[in-house]
C-alpha positions as CSV (number, residue, x, y, z in Angstrom):
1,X,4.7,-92.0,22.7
2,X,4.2,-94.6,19.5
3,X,0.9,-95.1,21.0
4,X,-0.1,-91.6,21.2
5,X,0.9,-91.1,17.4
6,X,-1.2,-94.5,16.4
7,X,-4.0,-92.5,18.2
8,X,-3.6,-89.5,16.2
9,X,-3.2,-91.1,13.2
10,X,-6.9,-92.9,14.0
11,X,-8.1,-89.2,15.1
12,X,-6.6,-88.3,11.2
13,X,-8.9,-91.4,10.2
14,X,-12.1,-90.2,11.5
15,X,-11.8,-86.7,10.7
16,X,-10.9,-87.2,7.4
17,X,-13.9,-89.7,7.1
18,X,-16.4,-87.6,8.3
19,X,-15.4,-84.9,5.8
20,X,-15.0,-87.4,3.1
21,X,-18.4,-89.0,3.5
22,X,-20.2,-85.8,4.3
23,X,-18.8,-84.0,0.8
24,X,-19.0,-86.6,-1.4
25,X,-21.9,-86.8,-3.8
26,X,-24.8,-90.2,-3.3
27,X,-25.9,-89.1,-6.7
28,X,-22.3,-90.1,-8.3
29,X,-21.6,-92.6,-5.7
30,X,-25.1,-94.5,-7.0
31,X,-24.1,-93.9,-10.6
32,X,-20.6,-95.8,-9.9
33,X,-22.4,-98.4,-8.0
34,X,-24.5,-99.1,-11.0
35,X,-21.7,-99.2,-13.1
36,X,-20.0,-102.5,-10.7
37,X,-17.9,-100.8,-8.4
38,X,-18.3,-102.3,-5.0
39,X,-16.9,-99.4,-2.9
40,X,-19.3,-96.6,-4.1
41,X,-22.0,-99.2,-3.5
42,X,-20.2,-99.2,0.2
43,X,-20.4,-95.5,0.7
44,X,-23.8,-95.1,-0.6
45,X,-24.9,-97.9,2.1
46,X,-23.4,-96.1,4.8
47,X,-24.7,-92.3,3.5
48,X,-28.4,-93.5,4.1
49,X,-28.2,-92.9,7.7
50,X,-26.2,-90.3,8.1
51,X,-27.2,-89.3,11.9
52,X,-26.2,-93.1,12.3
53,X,-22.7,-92.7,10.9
54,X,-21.9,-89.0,12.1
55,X,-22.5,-90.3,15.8
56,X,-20.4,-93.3,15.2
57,X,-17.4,-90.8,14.0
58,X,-17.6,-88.4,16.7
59,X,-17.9,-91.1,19.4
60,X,-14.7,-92.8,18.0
61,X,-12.8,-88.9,17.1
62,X,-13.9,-88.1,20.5
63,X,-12.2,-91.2,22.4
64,X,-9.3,-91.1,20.6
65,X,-8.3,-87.8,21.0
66,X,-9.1,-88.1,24.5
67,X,-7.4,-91.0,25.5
68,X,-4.5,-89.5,23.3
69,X,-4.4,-86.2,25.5
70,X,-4.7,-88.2,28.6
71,X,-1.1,-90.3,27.6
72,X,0.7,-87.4,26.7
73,X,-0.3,-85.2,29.9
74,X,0.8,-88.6,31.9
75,X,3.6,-88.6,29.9
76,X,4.9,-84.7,30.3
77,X,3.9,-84.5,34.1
78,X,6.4,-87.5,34.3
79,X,8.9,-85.6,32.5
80,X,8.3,-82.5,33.7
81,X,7.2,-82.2,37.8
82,X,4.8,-79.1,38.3
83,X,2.7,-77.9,36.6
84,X,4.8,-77.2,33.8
85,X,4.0,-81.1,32.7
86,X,0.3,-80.3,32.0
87,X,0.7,-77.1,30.2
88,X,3.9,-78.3,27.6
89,X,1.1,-81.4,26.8
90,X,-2.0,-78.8,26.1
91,X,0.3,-77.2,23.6
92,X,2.0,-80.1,22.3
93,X,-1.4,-81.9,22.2
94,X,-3.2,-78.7,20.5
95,X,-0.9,-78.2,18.3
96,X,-0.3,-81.5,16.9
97,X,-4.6,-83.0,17.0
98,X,-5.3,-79.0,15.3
99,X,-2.7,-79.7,12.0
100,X,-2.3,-83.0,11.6
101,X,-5.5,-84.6,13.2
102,X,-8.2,-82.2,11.6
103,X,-6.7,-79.8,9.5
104,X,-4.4,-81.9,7.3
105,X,-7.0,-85.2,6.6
106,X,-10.3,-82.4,6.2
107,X,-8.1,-80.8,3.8
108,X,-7.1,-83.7,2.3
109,X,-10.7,-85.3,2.0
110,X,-12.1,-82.2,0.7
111,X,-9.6,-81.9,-2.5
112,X,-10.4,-85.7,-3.1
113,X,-14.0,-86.6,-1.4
114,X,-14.9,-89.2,-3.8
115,X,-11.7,-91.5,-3.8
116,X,-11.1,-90.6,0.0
117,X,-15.2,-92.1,0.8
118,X,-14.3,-95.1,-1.2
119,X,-11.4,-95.7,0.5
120,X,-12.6,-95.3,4.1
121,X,-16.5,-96.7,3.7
122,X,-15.8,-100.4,4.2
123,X,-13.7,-99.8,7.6
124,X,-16.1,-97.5,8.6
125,X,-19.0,-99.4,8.2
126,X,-16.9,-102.1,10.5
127,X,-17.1,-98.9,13.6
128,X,-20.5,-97.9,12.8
129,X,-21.6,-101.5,13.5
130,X,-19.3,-101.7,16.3
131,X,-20.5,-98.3,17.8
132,X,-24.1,-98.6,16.9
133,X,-25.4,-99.5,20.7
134,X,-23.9,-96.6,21.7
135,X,-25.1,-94.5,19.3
136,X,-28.2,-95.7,19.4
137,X,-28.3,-94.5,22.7
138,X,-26.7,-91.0,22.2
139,X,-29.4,-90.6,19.7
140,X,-32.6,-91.3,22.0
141,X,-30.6,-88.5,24.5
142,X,-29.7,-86.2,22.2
143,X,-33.7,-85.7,20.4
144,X,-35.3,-86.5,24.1
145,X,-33.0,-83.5,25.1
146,X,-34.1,-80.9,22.4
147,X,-37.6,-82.4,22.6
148,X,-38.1,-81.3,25.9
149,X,-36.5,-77.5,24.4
150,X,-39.0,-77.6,22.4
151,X,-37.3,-78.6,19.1
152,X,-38.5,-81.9,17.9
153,X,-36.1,-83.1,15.6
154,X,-37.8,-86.0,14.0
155,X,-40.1,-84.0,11.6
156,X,-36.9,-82.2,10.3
157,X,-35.7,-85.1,7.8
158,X,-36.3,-83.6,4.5
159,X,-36.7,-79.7,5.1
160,X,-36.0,-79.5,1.4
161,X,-37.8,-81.4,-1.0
162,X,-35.0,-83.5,-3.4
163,X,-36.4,-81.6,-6.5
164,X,-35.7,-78.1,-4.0
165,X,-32.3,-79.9,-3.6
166,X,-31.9,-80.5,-7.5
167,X,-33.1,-77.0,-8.2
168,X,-30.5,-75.6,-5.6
169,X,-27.4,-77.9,-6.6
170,X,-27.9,-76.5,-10.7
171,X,-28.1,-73.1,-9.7
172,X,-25.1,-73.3,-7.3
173,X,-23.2,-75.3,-10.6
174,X,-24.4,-72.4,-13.2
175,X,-23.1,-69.7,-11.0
176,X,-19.7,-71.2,-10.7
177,X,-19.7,-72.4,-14.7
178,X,-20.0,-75.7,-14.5
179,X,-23.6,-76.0,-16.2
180,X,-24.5,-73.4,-19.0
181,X,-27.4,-71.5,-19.3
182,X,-29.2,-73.8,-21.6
183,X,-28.4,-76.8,-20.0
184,X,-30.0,-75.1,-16.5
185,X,-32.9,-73.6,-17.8
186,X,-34.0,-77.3,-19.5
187,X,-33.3,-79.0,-16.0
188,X,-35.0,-76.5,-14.4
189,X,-38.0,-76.3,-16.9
190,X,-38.3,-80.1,-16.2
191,X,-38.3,-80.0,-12.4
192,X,-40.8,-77.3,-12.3
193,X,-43.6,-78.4,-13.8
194,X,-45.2,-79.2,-10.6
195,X,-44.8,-75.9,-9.8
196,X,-46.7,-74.2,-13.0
197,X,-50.2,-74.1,-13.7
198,X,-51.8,-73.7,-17.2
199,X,-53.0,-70.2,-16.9
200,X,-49.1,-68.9,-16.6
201,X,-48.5,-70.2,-20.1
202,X,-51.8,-70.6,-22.3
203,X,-52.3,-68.1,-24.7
204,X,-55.4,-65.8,-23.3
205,X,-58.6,-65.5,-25.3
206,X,-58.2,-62.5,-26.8
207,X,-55.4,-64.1,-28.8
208,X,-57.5,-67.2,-30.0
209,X,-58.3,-67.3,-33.2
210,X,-61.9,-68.8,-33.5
211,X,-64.7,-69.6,-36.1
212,X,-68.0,-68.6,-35.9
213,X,-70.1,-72.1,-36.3
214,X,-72.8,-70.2,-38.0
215,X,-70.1,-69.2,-40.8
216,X,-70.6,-70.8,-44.2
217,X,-68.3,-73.9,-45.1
218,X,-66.4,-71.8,-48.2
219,X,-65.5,-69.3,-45.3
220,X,-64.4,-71.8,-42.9
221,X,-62.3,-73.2,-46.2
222,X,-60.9,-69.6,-46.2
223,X,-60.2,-69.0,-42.7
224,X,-58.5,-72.2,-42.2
225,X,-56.3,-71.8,-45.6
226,X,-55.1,-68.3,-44.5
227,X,-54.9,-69.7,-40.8
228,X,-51.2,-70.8,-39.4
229,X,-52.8,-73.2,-36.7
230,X,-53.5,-76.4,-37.4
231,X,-56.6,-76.6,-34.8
232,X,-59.6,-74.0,-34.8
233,X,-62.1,-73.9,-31.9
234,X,-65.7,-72.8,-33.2
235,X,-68.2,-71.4,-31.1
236,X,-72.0,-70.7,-31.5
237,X,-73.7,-67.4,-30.4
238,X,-70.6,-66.0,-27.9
239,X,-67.0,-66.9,-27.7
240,X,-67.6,-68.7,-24.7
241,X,-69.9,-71.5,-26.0
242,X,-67.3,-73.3,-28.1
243,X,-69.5,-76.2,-29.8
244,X,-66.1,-78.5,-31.2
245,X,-63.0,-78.0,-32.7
246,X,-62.1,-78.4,-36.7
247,X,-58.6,-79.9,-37.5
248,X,-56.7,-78.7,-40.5
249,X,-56.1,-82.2,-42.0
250,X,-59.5,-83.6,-41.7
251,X,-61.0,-80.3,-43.3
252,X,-58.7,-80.7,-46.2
253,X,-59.8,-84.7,-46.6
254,X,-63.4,-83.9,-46.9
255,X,-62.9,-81.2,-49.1
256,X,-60.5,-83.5,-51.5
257,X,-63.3,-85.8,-51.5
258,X,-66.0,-83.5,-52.1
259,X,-63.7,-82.7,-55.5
260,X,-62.8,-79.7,-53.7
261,X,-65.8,-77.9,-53.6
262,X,-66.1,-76.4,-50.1
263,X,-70.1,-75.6,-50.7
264,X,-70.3,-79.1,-50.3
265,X,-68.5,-79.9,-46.9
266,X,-70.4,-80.7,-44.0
267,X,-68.5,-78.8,-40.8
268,X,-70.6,-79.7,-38.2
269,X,-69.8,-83.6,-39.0
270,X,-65.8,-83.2,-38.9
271,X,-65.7,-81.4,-35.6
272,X,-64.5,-82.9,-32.5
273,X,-65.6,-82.4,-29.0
274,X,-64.0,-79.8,-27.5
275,X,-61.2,-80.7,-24.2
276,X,-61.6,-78.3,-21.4
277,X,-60.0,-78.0,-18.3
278,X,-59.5,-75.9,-15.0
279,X,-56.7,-73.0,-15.0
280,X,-55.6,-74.3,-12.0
281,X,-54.5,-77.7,-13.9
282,X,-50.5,-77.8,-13.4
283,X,-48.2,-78.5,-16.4
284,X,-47.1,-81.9,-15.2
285,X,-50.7,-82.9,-14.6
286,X,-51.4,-81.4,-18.4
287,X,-49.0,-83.0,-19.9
288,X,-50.0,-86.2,-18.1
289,X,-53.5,-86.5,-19.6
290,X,-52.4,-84.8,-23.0
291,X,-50.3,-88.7,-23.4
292,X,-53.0,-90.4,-21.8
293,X,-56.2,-88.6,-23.9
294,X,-53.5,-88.4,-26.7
295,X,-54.6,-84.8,-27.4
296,X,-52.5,-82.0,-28.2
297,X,-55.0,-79.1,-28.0
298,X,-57.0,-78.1,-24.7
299,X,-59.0,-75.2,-23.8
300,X,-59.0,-73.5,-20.5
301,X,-62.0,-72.5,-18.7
302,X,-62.0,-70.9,-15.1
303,X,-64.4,-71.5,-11.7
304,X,-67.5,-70.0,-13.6
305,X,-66.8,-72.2,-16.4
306,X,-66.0,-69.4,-19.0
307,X,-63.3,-69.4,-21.1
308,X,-59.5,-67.9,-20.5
309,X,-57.2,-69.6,-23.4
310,X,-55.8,-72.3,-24.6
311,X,-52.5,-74.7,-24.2
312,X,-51.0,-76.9,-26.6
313,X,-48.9,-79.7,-25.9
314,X,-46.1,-77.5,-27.8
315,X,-46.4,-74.7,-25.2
316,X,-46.0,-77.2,-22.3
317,X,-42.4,-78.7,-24.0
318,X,-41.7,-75.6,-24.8
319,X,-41.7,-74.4,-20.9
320,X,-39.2,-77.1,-20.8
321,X,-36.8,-77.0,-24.0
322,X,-37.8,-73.1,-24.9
323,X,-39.1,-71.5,-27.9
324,X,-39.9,-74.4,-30.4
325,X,-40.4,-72.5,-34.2
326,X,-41.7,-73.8,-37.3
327,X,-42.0,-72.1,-40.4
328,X,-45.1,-70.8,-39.4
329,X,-44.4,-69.6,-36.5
330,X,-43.7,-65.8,-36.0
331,X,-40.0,-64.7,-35.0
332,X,-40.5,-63.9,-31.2
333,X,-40.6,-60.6,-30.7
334,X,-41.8,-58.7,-27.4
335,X,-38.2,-58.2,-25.6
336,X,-35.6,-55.8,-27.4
337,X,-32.4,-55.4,-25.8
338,X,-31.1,-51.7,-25.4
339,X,-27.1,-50.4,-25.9
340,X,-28.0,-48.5,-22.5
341,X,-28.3,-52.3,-21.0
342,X,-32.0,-51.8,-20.6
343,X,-35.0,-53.7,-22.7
344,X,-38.1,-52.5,-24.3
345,X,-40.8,-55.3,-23.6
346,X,-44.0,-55.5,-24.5
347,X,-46.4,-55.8,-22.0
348,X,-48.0,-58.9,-22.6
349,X,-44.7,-61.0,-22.9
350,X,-45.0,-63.8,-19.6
351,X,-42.6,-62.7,-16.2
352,X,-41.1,-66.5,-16.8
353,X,-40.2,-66.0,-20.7
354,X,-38.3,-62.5,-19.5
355,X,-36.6,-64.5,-16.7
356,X,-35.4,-67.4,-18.8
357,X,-34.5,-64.7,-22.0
358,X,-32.8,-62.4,-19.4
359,X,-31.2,-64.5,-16.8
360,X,-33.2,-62.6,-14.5
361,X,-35.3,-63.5,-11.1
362,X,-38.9,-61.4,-11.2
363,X,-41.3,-62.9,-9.1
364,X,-44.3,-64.8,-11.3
365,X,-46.5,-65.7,-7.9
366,X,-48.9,-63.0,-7.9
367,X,-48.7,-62.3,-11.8
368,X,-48.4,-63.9,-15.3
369,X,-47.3,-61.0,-17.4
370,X,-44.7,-58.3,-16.7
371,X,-47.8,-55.6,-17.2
372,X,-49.7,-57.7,-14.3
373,X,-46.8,-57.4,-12.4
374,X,-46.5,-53.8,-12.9
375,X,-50.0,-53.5,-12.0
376,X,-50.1,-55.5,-9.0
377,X,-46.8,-53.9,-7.5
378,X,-48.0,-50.2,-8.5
379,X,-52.0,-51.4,-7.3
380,X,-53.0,-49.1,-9.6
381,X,-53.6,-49.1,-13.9
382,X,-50.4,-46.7,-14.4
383,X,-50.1,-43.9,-17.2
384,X,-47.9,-43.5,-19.5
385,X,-44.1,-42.4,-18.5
386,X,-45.2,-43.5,-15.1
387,X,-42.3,-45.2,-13.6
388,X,-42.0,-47.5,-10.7
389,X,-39.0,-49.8,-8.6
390,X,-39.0,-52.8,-7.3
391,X,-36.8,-56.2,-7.2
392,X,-34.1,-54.2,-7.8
393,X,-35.4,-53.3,-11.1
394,X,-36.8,-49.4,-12.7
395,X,-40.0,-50.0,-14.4
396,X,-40.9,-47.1,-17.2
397,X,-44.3,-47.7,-19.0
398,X,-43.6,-46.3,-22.5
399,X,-47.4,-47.1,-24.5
400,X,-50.6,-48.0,-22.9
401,X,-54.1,-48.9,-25.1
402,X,-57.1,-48.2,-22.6
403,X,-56.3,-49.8,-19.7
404,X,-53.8,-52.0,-20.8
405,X,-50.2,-51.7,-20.4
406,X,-48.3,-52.6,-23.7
407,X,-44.9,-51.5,-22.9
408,X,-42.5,-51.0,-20.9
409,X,-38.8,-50.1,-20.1
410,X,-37.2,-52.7,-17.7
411,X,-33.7,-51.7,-16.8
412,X,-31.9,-52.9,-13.6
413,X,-31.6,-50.6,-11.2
414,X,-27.6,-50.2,-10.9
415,X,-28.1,-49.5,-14.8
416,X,-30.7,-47.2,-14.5
C-alpha cells in the first residue's frame, strides 16, 4: 500500500508540473534568469521544447498511475474474492488519483505557477532526459499518424506571430485591469507599426498648406510668419509639381542677413529637395528612413506619382504615444462626447484616432476616415439624416458639403 501512495504522490508530481510549466510565463522566467537566478534559467531551458517536455510528463503521469491502479486492484482482489476486489479498487483508485493526484497539485500549481516551475524544472529536466528515446519515438508516431489524416502538424509551430501573441496577452491584461488604457494603447501603438501604412495617418492634400514658387519673396516672408508649420512645400504651375521645400529657420537666417529686407531674399537658393514616398510605405519602414535620411518631413505620392499628403516624423510618434501638442498646435477637436452616450464626430477625424479616443473596435481595413467607412459600408455617398448600422454601432450623418460627409452621429447600438 506505501508503494501505491509513493506512486501517487509521483502522479501529484507530474500533474502539478505539467500545469506549473505550462502556466508559467518564459517572458518572466527570462527576466529572472537575467537577473542570476539559476532555476528560472532552468525552466526557461526546459519551456523551449515544449512538445519534448509534455510527452515526457504524460509518459511518466501515465505509468505511474497505471502501475499504481494495477497494485491496488492486486491488492483488493486479495482482500476481497470476486469481483467485489476490482470494483472497491476502481473507486478507491478514482477517487483518490481524481483529488489528490490531479485536482489538488493542478490547483496548487495554478495559484503559484512561477515558484511551483522553479521548484520542479531541475528534476524534471532529469525525466525528460531520461524519457527522451521514448518520446522521441511517440513523437515520430503521433505526427506520422495525423499526417496520414491529413493534418500535418509540423507547419503549425507559430500559428500566432509573437507580436499577435503580445497584442493578445495586453488586451487580455486591460480587460481584467491589470494594464490601463494608456499604458495599452502605447504598447499597442508600438507593435503595430508594421501593420500601418502612411496613407492611414498623413494629413491629405487638401489640408497642406503650400506656396506658390512663382510668389514673391515679401509674400513667402508673410506666409511663413502667419504659418504655424515649420516646413512649407512650394510647387510650380499645379499642386502636384512641388519644386522643394522652404524651412522656417533657414528663411528667417537669410532674411536676418539680408538686414531683414525680404525683397532681397533669394527663395529658390534656400529650398531643399523635396522627400517623396509611396502611400503604401508602412510606419515602421517610415520611421526607419526618417533616422536614417534624418528627415522629419515627407510627402506622399501614390502609383501615378501624384500627390495625397504628407507625414511628419511627429504624426508617426504620435500613432505611438498619442496626440503630441505644442503651443501651436490647435486643441483637437472632431469628436464631442454626448450626455445621451453618443458622439458628434466630424467626418474627416481617422477610424484609429476614434478607436484609441473611444476605446472602441471599428474596422480601419477598407477605410481611413469614419466618413470612408460610412461610405464604403452604405456603397453609396449618403444624405443628410441618412442613417445606417453596422459593428454594432448606429451611424446618423448630421452635415454633408457636396459629396463629402462632415458629420456624423456614432452611438452604440444598445445606446441608441
Amino acid at each position: 500500500m506505501l508503494f501505491v501512495v509513493a506512486l501517487l504522490a509521483l502522479s501529484a508530481f507530474f500533474s502539478g508540473s505539467e500545469t506549473a510549466l505550462t502556466a508559467t510565463s518564459r517572458a518572466r522566467m527570462r527576466t529572472l534568469e537575467d537577473r542570476g537566478d539559476k532555476s528560472a534559467g532552468a525552466v526557461v531551458r526546459l519551456t523551449e521544447d515544449k512538445e519534448r517536455l509534455i510527452g515526457a510528463i504524460l509518459l511518466g503521469n501515465n505509468l505511474v498511475n497505471i502501475l499504481a491502479s494495477a497494485l491496488a486492484t492486486s491488492l483488493f482482489a486479495s482482500l476481497f474474492p470476486g469481483g467485489a476486489g476490482v470494483a472497491i479498487a476502481t473507486a478507491v483508485m478514482t477517487v483518490l488519483v481524481l483529488v489528490f493526484a490531479e485536482v489538488t497539485p493542478k490547483t496548487a500549481a495554478i495559484a503559484r505557477p512561477d515558484p511551483f516551475a522553479m521548484l520542479v524544472a531541475r528534476p524534471m529536466g532529469v525525466i525528460v532526459r531520461i524519457f527522451a528515446p521514448i518520446t522521441g519515438v511517440v513523437q515520430w508516431i503521433v505526427r506520422h499518424t495525423l499526417r496520414a489524416v491529413g493534418l500535418d502538424v509540423s507547419d503549425q509551430a507559430h500559428v500566432l506571430s509573437p507580436t499577435e501573441e503580445l497584442k493578445g496577452a495586453l488586451e487580455l491584461h486591460h480587460e481584467e485591469g491589470a494594464v490601463d488604457k494608456g499604458a495599452r494603447d502605447l504598447i499597442r501603438g508600438a507593435l503595430e507599426l508594421e501593420d500601418i501604412t502612411v496613407e492611414e495617418i498623413m494629413l491629405h492634400r487638401k489640408n497642406i498648406e503650400m506656396l506658390d514658387a512663382e510668389s514673391s519673396a515679401r509674400e513667402v516672408v508673410e506666409a511663413v510668419l502667419a504659418s504655424k508649420h515649420t516646413r512649407i512645400p512650394l510647387y510650380r504651375d499645379e499642386p502636384d509639381n512641388v519644386t522643394g521645400v522652404l524651412h522656417a529657420k533657414d528663411l528667417f537666417r537669410a532674411l536676418w542677413a539680408n538686414g531683414n529686407d525680404p525683397d532681397k531674399v533669394e527663395i529658390e537658393s534656400l529650398l531643399m529637395t523635396p522627400y517623396f514616398v509611396p502611400e503604401t510605405t508602412t510606419l515602421q519602414e517610415q520611421l526607419d528612413a526618417f533616422k536614417r535620411n534624418q528627415q522629419h518631413f515627407a510627402l506622399v505620392v501614390d502609383e501615378y506619382g501624384s500627390l495625397q499628403g504628407l507625414v511628419t516624423l511627429e504624426d508617426i510618434l504620435e500613432e505611438i504615444v498619442g496626440e503630441i501638442e505644442d503651443e501651436y498646435d490647435a486643441p483637437v477637436v472632431g469628436v464631442r462626447r454626448q450626455p445621451d452616450g453618443s458622439v458628434v464626430v466630424d467626418g474627416d477625424v481617422t477610424i484609429r484616432d476614434l478607436n484609441r479616443t473611444m476605446d472602441w473596435r471599428l474596422p480601419d481595413e477598407e477605410a481611413v476616415t469614419i466618413a470612408g467607412l460610412v461610405i464604403h459600408e452604405g456603397r453609396t455617398i449618403p444624405d443628410v439624416g441618412q442613417v445606417f448600422s453596422f459593428f454594432g454601432f448606429r451611424f446618423e450623418v448630421l452635415k454633408k458639403r457636396r459629396n463629402q460627409v462632415t458629420s456624423l452621429k456614432i452611438a452604440p447600438l444598445e445606446a441608441a
